[in-house]
C-alpha positions in Angstrom: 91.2 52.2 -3.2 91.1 53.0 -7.0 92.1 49.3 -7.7 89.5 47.8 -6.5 87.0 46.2 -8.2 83.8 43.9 -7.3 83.0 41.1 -9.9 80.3 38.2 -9.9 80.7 34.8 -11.9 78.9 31.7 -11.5 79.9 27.9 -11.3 78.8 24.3 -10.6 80.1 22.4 -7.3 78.5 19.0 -6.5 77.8 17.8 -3.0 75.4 16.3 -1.0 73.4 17.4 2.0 71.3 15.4 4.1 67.8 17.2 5.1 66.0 15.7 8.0 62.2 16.1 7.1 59.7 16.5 9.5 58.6 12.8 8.8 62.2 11.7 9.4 62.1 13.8 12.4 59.2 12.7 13.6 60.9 9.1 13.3 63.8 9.5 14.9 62.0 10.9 18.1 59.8 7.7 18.6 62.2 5.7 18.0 64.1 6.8 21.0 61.1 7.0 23.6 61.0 4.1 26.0 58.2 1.8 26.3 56.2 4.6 28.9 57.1 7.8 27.6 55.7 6.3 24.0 52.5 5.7 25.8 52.3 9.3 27.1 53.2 10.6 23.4 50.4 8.0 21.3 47.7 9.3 24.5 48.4 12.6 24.0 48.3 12.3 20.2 45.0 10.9 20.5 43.8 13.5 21.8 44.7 15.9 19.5 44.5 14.0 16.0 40.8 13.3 15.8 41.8 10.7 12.7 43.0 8.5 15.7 41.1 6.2 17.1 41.5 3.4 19.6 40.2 -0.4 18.1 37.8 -1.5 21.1 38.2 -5.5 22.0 35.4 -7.3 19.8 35.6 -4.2 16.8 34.6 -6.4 13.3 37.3 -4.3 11.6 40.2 -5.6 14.2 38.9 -8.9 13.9 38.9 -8.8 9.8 42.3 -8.1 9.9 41.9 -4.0 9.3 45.1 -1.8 9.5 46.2 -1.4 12.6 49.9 -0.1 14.4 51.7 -3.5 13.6 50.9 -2.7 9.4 50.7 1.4 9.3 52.4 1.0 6.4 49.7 -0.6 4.3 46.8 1.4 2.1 43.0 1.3 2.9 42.8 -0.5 -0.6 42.6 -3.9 1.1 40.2 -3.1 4.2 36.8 -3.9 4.3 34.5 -1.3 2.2 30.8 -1.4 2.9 28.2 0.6 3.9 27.0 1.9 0.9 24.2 4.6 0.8 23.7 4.4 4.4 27.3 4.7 5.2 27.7 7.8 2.6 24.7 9.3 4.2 26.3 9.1 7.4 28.8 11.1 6.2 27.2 13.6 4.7 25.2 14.0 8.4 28.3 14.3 10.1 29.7 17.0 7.7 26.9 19.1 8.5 27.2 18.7 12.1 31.2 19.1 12.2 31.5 21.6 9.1 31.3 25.1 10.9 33.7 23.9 14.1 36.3 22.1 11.6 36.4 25.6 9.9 36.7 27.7 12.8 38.5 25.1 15.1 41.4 23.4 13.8 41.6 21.9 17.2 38.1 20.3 17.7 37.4 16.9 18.3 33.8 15.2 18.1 32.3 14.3 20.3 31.7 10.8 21.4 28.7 9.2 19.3 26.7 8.7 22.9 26.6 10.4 25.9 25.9 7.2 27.8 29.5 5.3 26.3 32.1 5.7 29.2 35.5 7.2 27.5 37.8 5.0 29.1 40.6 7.8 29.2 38.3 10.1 31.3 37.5 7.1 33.6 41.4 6.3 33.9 41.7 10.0 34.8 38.7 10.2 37.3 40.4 6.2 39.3 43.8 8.0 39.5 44.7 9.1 42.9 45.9 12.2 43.5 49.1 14.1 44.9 49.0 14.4 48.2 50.5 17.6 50.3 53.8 18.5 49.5 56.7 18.5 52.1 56.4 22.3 52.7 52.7 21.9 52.9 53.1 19.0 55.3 55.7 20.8 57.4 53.8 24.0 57.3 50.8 22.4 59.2 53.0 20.8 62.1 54.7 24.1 62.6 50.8 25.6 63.0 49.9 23.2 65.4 53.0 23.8 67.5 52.7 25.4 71.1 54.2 28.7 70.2 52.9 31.7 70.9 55.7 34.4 69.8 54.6 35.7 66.4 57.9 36.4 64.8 59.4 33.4 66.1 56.3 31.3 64.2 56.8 33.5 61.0 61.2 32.5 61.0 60.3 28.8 61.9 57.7 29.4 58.7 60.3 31.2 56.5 62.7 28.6 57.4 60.7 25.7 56.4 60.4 27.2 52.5 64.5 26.3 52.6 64.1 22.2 53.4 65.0 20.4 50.4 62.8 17.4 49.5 65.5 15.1 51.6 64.5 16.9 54.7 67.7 19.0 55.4 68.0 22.8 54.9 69.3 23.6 52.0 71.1 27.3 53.0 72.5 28.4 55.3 71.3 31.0 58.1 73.2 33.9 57.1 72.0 33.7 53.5 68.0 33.1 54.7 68.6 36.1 56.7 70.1 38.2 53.8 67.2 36.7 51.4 64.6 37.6 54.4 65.7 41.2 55.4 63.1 43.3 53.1 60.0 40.8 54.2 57.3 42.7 56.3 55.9 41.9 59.5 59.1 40.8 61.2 62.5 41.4 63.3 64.6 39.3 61.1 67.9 38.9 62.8 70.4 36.2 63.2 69.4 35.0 67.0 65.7 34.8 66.0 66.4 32.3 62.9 68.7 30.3 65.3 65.9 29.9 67.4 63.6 29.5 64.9 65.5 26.5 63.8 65.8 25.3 67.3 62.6 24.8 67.6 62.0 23.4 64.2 64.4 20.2 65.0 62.3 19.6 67.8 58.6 20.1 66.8 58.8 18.5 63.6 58.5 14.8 63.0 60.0 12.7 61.7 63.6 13.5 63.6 66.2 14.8 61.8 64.0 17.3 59.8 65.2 20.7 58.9 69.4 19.6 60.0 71.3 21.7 58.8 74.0 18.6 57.6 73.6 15.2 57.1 76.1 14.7 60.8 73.8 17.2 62.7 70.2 15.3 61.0 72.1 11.7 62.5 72.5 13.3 65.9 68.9 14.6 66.0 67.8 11.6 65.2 70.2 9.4 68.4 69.1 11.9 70.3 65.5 11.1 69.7 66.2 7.7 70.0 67.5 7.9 72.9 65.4 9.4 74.4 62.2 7.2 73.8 65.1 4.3 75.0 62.9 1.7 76.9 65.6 -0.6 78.2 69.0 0.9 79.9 71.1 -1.6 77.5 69.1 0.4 74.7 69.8 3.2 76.0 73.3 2.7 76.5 74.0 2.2 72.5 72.3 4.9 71.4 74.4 6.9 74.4 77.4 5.4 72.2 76.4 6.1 69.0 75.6 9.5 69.7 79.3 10.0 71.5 80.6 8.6 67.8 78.5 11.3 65.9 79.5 14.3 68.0 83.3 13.3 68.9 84.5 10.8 66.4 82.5 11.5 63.2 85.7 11.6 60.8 87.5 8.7 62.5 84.1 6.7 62.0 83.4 7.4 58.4 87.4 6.6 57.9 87.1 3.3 59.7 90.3 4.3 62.3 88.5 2.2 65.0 91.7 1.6 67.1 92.0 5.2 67.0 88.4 5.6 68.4 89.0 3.2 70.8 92.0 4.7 72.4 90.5 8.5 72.8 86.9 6.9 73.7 87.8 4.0 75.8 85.2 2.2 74.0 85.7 -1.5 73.2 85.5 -2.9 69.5 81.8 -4.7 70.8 80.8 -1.6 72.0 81.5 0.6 68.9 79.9 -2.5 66.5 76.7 -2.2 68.3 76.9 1.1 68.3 77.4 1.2 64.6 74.9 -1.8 64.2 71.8 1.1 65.4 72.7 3.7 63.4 72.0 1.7 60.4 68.8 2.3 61.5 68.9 6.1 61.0 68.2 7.6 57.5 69.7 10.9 56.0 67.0 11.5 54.1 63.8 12.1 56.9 61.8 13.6 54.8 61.2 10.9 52.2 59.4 9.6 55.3 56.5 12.3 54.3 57.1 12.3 50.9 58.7 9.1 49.0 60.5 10.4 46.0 59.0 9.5 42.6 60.4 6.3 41.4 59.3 5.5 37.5 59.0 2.2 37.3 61.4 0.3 34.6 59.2 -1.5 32.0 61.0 -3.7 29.5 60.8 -2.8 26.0 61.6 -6.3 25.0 61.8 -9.5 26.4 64.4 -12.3 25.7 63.4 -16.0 26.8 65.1 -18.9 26.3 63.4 -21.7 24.4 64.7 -25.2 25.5 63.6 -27.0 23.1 65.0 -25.1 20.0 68.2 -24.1 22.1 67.6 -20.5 21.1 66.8 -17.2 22.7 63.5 -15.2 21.4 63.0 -11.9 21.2 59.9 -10.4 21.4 58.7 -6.9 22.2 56.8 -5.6 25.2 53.8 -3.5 23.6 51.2 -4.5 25.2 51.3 -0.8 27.2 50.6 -0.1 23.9 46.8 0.5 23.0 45.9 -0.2 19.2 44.9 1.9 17.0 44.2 2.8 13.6 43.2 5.9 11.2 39.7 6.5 11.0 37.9 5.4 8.4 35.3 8.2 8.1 38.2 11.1 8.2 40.0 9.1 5.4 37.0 8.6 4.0 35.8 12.6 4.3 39.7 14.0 2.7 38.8 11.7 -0.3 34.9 13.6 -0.9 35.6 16.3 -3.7 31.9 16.9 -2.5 32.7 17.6 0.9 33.2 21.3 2.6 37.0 22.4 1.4 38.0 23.3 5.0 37.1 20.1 6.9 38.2 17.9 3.9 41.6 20.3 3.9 41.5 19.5 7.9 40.6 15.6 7.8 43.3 15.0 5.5 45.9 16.7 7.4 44.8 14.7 10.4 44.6 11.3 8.5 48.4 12.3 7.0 49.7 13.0 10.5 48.1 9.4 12.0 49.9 7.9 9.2 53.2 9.4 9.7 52.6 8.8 13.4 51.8 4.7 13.5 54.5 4.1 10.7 56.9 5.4 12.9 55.7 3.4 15.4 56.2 0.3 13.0 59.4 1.7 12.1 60.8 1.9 16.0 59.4 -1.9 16.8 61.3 -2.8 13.4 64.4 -1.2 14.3 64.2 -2.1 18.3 63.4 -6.0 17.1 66.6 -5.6 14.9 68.9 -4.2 17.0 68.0 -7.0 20.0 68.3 -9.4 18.4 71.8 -8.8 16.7 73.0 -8.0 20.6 71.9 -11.0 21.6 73.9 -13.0 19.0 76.9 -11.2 20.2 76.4 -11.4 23.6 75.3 -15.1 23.5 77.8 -15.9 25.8 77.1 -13.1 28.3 73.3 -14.6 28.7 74.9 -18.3 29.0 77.3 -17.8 31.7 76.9 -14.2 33.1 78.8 -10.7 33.2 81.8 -12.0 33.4 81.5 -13.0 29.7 80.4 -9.7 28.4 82.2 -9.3 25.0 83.2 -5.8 23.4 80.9 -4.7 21.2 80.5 -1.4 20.0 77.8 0.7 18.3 79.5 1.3 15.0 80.2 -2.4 14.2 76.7 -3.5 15.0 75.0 -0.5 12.7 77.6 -2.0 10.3 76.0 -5.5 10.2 73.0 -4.0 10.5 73.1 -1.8 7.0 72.0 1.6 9.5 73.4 4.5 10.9 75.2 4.8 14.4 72.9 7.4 15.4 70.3 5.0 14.3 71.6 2.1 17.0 72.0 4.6 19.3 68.3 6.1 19.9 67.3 2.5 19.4 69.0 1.4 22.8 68.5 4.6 24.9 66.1 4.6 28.3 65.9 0.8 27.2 65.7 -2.2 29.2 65.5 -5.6 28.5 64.0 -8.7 30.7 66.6 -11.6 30.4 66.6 -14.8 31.9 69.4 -13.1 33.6 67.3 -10.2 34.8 66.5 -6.7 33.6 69.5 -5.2 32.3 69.9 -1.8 30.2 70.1 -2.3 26.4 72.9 0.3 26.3 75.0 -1.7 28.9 75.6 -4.5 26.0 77.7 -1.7 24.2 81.3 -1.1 25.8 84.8 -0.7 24.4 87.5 -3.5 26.2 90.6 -5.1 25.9 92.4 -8.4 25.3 93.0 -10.7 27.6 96.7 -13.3 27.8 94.5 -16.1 25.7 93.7 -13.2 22.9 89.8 -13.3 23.9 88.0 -10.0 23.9 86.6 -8.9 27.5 84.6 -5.6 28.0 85.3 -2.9 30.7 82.0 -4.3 32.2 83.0 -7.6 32.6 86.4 -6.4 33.7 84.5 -4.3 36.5 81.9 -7.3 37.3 85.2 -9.6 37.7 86.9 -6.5 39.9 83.4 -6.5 42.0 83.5 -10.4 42.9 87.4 -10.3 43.5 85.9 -8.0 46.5 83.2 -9.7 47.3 85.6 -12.9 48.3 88.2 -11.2 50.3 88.5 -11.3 53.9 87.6 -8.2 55.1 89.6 -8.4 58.1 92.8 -8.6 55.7 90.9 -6.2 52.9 93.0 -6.6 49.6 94.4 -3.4 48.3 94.2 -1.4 45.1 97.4 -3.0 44.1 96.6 -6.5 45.0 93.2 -6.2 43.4 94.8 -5.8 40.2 97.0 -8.8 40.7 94.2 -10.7 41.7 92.8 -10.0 38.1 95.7 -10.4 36.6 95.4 -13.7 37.4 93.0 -14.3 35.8 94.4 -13.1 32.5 93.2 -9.6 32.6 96.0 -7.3 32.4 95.3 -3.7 34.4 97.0 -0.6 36.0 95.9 0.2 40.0 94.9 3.5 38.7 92.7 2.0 36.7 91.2 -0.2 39.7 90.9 2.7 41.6 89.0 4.5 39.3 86.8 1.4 38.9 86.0 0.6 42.0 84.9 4.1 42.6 82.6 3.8 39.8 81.3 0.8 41.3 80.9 2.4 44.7 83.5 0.4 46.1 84.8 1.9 49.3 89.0 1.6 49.8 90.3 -1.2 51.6 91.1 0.8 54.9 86.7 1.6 55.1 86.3 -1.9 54.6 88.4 -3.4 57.3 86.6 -5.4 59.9 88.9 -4.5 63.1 87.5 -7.1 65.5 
């Protein structure tokens, strides 16, 4: 321990570093919304930067060609001045309104300049409809109007219902509710009582199949029902069969081993199709009858048409979600008057920088996005001419390099996007894939390898379904050299079921 010793010394060692800044931050995350969630991030900046403003149709400043989201990058310098000693007067009043909440408030927003103007945010707010009951809620006041007068029974059909998943089935089992229920007060919780409970549940409730405890036993409660409100004996009869399949032969069904069905059942091929052909009816999902599951809607964030007469495709973006708007002239105005309270020209020009940073990154994302589409499209020319089939590999790293801009860059620039083609609306990302060669040396994508896989399917006969092996021959073929394993895994992907599901018996 004697030896040692503890010396500094100092030296020089070049690098570089890359720092994101907040601006660059800022960027990056806008550039990666889709066309919706951009609209929920400008409304909610709006109402939180007070140096934003919305241009109303008919504004004199939108019409002289003011500043607006499609040129945040410009100065004030070239807008229209005016106003003079009125305008500065103005100013000066609204100082002394707004002085003592911008120095208390960094949060407050004026209010509107009359209390008769409608703010057209509030009145979207006020028209919107709102959520209706939830499933539980919806459930819960069945189960009340049910015919039951046992108490504890009516609190386990009530406990139960809190485990029904938004699909409709229960999503634990008994043992584990009765575990999870053992400490609550005011009843007997025991195994028999949630049994009944649950009983009594799968009857009362509406639509059938509610509260099964699998999707089999929520396809049986819903024959059963079915049958039961049967009109016709013929009726009656296949949904007799169809129940008979779900309780005896559930695994030989979803397998396809018809002849095997046949044979235990005694049931004819005609009779097992029609039987089949009703439960196509049935759903295993009842309880997206009460409440639909919240579908966003897919809105394009650019649109690709075909002009005819130039032979060309155009590319345009879909902003018209998008509201305009611009920095307000009166805060810009306000951060520039040395004569102005300190705090609320400290606070207007914080807010004018943050609109700026805000709409050119806006400009920066439709730059970028406008980019980026049309360089696929010049790739994929032959993909929009003639169809998926034709998709070329093209990945993300070669296109930032003709671009001049960073993979990461191409990357937020395609995410959550879609695009409306002549050819439909297609995912921006689904341009990008890795492939292969084909025998004539042409480059095909793993997409275009799956669409051609797909329509090799499509034209079998499904009484003689082709197999994994003879799929890939089939697409060898056609010059497209691939392992079974590789089908295999492909068609699952694709939701392709194996040939023995897809055989038509009769």
């Amino acid at each position: 321990m004697s030896g040692m010793r503890f010396e500094t010394s100092q030296g020089l060692r070049q690098g570089q570093n890359l720092a994101l800044t907040p601006k660059l931050i800022q960027a990056a995350e806008i550039l990666e919304l889709p066309l919706l969630a951009l609209r929920e991030r400008l409304d909610r900046e709006l109402e939180t930067n007070v140096a934003l403003e919305i241009v109303e149709p008919g504004d004199d400043r939108a019409q002289s060609g003011e500043v607006l989201t499609t040129r945040t990058s410009q100065t004030r310098e070239d807008a229209p001045q005016g106003g003079g000693s009125m305008e500065f007067e103005r100013l000066r009043s609204m100082e002394r309104s707004y002085g003592d909440q911008w120095s208390g408030d960094r949060d407050y927003r004026p209010t509107r300049a009359s209390d008769s103007d409608e703010d057209p945010k509030m009145s979207a707010m006020n028209n919107t409809a709102g959520s209706g009951a939830s499933l539980t809620e919806q459930l819960l006041e069945q189960w009340s109007f049910s015919e039951i007068h046992d108490p504890e029974l009516r609190a386990a059909g009530a406990r139960l219902i809190e485990y029904i998943a938004p699909e409709g089935l229960l999503s634990a089992d008994l043992e584990t509710i009765l575990h999870q229920s053992a400490s609550m007060p005011g009843c007997d919780w025991s195994l028999p009582l949630l049994t009944r409970a649950l009983t009594r549940l799968q009857h009362e409730l509406s639509p059938p199949g509610l509260a099964a405890t699998s999707v089999r036993e929520c396809l049986q409660l819903q024959t059963a029902s079915a049958l039961e409100e049967s009109l016709t004996q013929s009726t009656a009869l296949v949904w007799s069969d169809a129940l008979l399949l779900l309780e005896k032969h559930y695994d030989d069904l979803l397998a396809n081993r018809l002849p095997k069905i046949c044979d235990s059942s005694g049931m004819d091929y005609a009779r097992i199709d029609a039987a089949k052909a009703v439960m196509r009816r049935l759903t295993t999902a009842p309880g997206y009858a009460l409440v639909p599951p919240s579908n966003e809607p897919i809105v394009p964030d650019v649109i690709v048409e075909l002009d005819i007469d130039a032979g060309e495709y155009t590319v345009r973006l879909s902003d018209e979600l998008i509201p305009r708007v611009r920095v307000s002239r009166e805060y810009e105005e306000l951060a520039e008057d040395k004569s102005a309270d300190k705090a609320a020209r400290s606070f207007a020009g914080e807010s004018v920088r943050a609109a700026r940073t805000l709409l050119e990154a806006i400009e920066q994302r439709k730059t970028t996005l406008a980019r980026v589409t049309r360089a696929v499209v010049a790739r994929q020319r032959d993909w929009f001419e003639h169809g998926p089939n034709f998709l070329r590999p093209m990945p993300m790293t070669d296109l930032a390099e003709q671009l001049g801009i960073h993979v990461s860059t191409v990357s937020r620039a395609v995410a959550e996007k879609w695009m409306a083609s002549p050819r439909g609306l297609v995912r921006l990302r689904d341009f990008f894939a890795g492939g292969t060669e084909n025998r004539e040396g042409e480059d095909v994508s793993w997409n275009a390898i799956k669409a051609m896989l797909q329509e090799v399917v499509q034209g079998e006969d499904r009484h003689h379904p082709l197999s994994d092996r003879a799929i890939a021959e089939q697409l060898q073929a056609r010059g497209v050299e691939i392992a079974r394993r590789t089908v295999v895994k492909y068609r699952e992907q694709l939701g392709i079921p194996a040939a023995t599901v897809r055989k038509i018996h009769a």
